[in-house]
N, C-alpha and C positions, 0 to 999 in steps of 0.2 A: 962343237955342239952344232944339230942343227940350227940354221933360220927359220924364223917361222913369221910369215910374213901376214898381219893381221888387217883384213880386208872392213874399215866402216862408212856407210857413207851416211851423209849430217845432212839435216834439213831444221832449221829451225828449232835445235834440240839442245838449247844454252840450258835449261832446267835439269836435264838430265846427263849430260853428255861428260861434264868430268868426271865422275863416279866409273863412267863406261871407262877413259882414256884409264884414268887412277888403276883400275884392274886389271889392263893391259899392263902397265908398266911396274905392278907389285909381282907379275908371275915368278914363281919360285924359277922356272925356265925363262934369263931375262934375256937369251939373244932373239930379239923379237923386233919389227920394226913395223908399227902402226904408219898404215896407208889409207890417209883419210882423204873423201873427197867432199867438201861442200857443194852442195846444191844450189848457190844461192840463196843463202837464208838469209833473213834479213832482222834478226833477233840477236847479235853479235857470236854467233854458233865460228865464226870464221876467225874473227880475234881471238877467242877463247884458246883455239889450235893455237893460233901463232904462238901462244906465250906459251904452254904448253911446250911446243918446238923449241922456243928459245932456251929453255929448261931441260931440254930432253932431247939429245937429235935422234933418237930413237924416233918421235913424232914426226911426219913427214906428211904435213899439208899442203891440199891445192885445193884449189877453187874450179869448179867445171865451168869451161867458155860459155855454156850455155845452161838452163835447166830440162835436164833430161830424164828427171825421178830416179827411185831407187836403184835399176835394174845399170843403167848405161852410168850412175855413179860411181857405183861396185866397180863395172867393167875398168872405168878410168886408172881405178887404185890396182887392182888387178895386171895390168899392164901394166903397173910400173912395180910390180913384185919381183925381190932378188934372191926369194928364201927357198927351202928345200920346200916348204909348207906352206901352202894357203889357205889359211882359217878365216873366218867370219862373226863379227859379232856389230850387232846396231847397236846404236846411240844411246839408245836407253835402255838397253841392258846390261850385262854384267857376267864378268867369269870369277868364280873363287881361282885364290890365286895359285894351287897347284893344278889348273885346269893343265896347261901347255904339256909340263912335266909328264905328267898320267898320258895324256894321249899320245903324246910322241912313242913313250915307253908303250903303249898298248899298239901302234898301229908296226911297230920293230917289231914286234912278236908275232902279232900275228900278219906279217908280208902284207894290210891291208892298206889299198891306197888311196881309200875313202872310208872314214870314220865319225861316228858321231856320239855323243854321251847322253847317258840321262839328263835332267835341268829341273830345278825350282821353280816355283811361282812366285813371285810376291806381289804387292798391290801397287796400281800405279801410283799410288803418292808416297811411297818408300824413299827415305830419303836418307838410308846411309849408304856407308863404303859395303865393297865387296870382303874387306877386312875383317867386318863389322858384322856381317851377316850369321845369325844363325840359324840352322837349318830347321826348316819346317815340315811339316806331313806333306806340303803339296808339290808332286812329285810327277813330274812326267816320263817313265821308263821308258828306258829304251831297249829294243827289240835286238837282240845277237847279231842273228844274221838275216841280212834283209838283199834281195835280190831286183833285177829289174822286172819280174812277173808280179813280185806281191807290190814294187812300188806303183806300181802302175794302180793297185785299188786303192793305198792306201797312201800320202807322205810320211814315212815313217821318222825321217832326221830334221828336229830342229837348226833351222839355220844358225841359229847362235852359237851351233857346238859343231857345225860339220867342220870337216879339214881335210884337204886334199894332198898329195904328194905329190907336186910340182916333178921330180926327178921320174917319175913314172909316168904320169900321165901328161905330162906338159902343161903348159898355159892352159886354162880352159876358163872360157868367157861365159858369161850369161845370156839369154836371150835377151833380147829387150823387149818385154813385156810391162806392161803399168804392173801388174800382180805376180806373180808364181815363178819368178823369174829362175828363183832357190831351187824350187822344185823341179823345174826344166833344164838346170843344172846338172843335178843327182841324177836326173833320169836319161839327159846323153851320155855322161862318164857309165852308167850301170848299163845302159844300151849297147856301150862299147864293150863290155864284158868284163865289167870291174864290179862285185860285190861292194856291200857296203857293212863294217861290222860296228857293231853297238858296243859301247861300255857303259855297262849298268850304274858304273857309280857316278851320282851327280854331280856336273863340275862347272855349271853356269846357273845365271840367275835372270828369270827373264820376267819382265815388266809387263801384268797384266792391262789391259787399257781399260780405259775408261767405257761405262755403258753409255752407248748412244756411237761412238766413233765409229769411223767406217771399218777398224782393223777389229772390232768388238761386234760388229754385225756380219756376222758368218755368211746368212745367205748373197752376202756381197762375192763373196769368193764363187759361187756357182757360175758367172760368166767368165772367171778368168781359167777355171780350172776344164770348162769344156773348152774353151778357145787350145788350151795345150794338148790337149788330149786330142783334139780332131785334127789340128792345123800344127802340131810340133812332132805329137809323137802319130798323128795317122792312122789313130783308133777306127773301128767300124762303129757305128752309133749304138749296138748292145753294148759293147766296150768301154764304150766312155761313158755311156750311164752307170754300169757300174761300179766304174773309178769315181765316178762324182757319186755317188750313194755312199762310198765308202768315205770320201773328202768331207762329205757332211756329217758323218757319223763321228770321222774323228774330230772332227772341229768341234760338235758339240758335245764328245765326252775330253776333251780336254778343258773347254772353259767350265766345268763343275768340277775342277780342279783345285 
């Protein structure tokens, strides 16, 4: 069976984070090997791993020498990936547990070596298993086939369901950005000339935030989304306004979600 080697990285996320680990390790596909890296948190999010690991050597924590946020986290687990697959999912979300299964099985089919699925919503103060979940109307589709011209207006793949194929595309790092780091990912691998295809049926669960947060206040994302667009991907300024026109449109019709 493939490896599929699952990318999270932790910041202060002891409230949420074994529900996240728990999902991981219920996948009906269980040769899987979570690569977490802590941030230094400082809410016990690091213990919590270790006993985890002692329980499960599938769990494979570390602690980053320094804090570097989300983007140079990733990278750390990232680099130390041994699977055919590199999937991603944060701390506080969540995959149903035939997620791995389905996508392995859909990205074989169709030769795609970057994949992402539909996702749920649920509320941030959700506090069961991914076992436990049942499905609701709020539903983020996802798009068949998405390319690197339409990703450029729009992010089409939630992070929590993309996955890569290590065996094709190699190691591939993130930039290190404070924000979009996800995005600036999809859009070097699709740069390079690798499509990206959808599966429509939903197979993660992703944790709405809280109002007033910074990841719940969208127009926060307009300075991270032109910095990628000018200074990654080398838009002309028509171009990346209307990548950012379209970055605001999706952001606010996904949270009336």
């Amino acid at each position: 069976m493939p490896l599929v080697s699952v990318v999270m990285p932790v910041y202060n996320s002891a409230a949420t984070l074994g529900a996240a680990v728990r999902s991981v390790l219920s996948q009906t596909h269980s040769d899987v090997e979570l690569l977490v890296t802590d941030d230094k948190s400082s809410d016990g999010s690091l213990d919590l791993l270790m006993e985890f690991a002692r329980q499960d050597e599938r769990v494979k924590p570390e602690s980053a020498p320094e804090q570097g946020g989300a983007g140079r986290a990733r990278n750390l687990a990232i680099e130390r990936a041994r699977g055919d697959y590199v999937a991603f999912l944060d701390s506080d979300d969540m995959w149903l547990p035939q997620k791995t299964e389905r996508q392995i099985e859909f990205a074989a089919a169709g030769d795609a070596p970057l994949t992402f699925t539909s996702y749920y919503k649920m509320d941030a103060d959700y506090d069961g298993e991914s076992t436990d979940f049942i499905p609701n109307g709020r539903v983020v589709r996802a798009r068949e086939h998405v390319d690197y011209r339409a990703m450029l207006v729009r992010d089409y793949i939630g992070a929590l369901t993309a996955m890569y194929d290590r065996k094709v595309l190699g190691t591939r790092l993130m930039p290190e950005m404070r924000k979009r780091q996800d995005y600036a990912l999809w859009l070097s691998i699709m740069r390079d000339g690798a499509d990206a295809r959808g599966l429509t049926e939903p197979l993660a669960v992703y944790r709405a935030h809280q109002a007033g947060s910074l990841s719940s206040n969208k127009l926060s994302l307009v300075q991270y989304n032109w910095e990628l667009y000018r200074q990654h991907e080398g838009l002309s300024v028509p171009r990346a306004t209307r990548g950012l026109a379209g970055a605001v449109w999706q952001s606010l019709r996904n949270s009336r979600i």
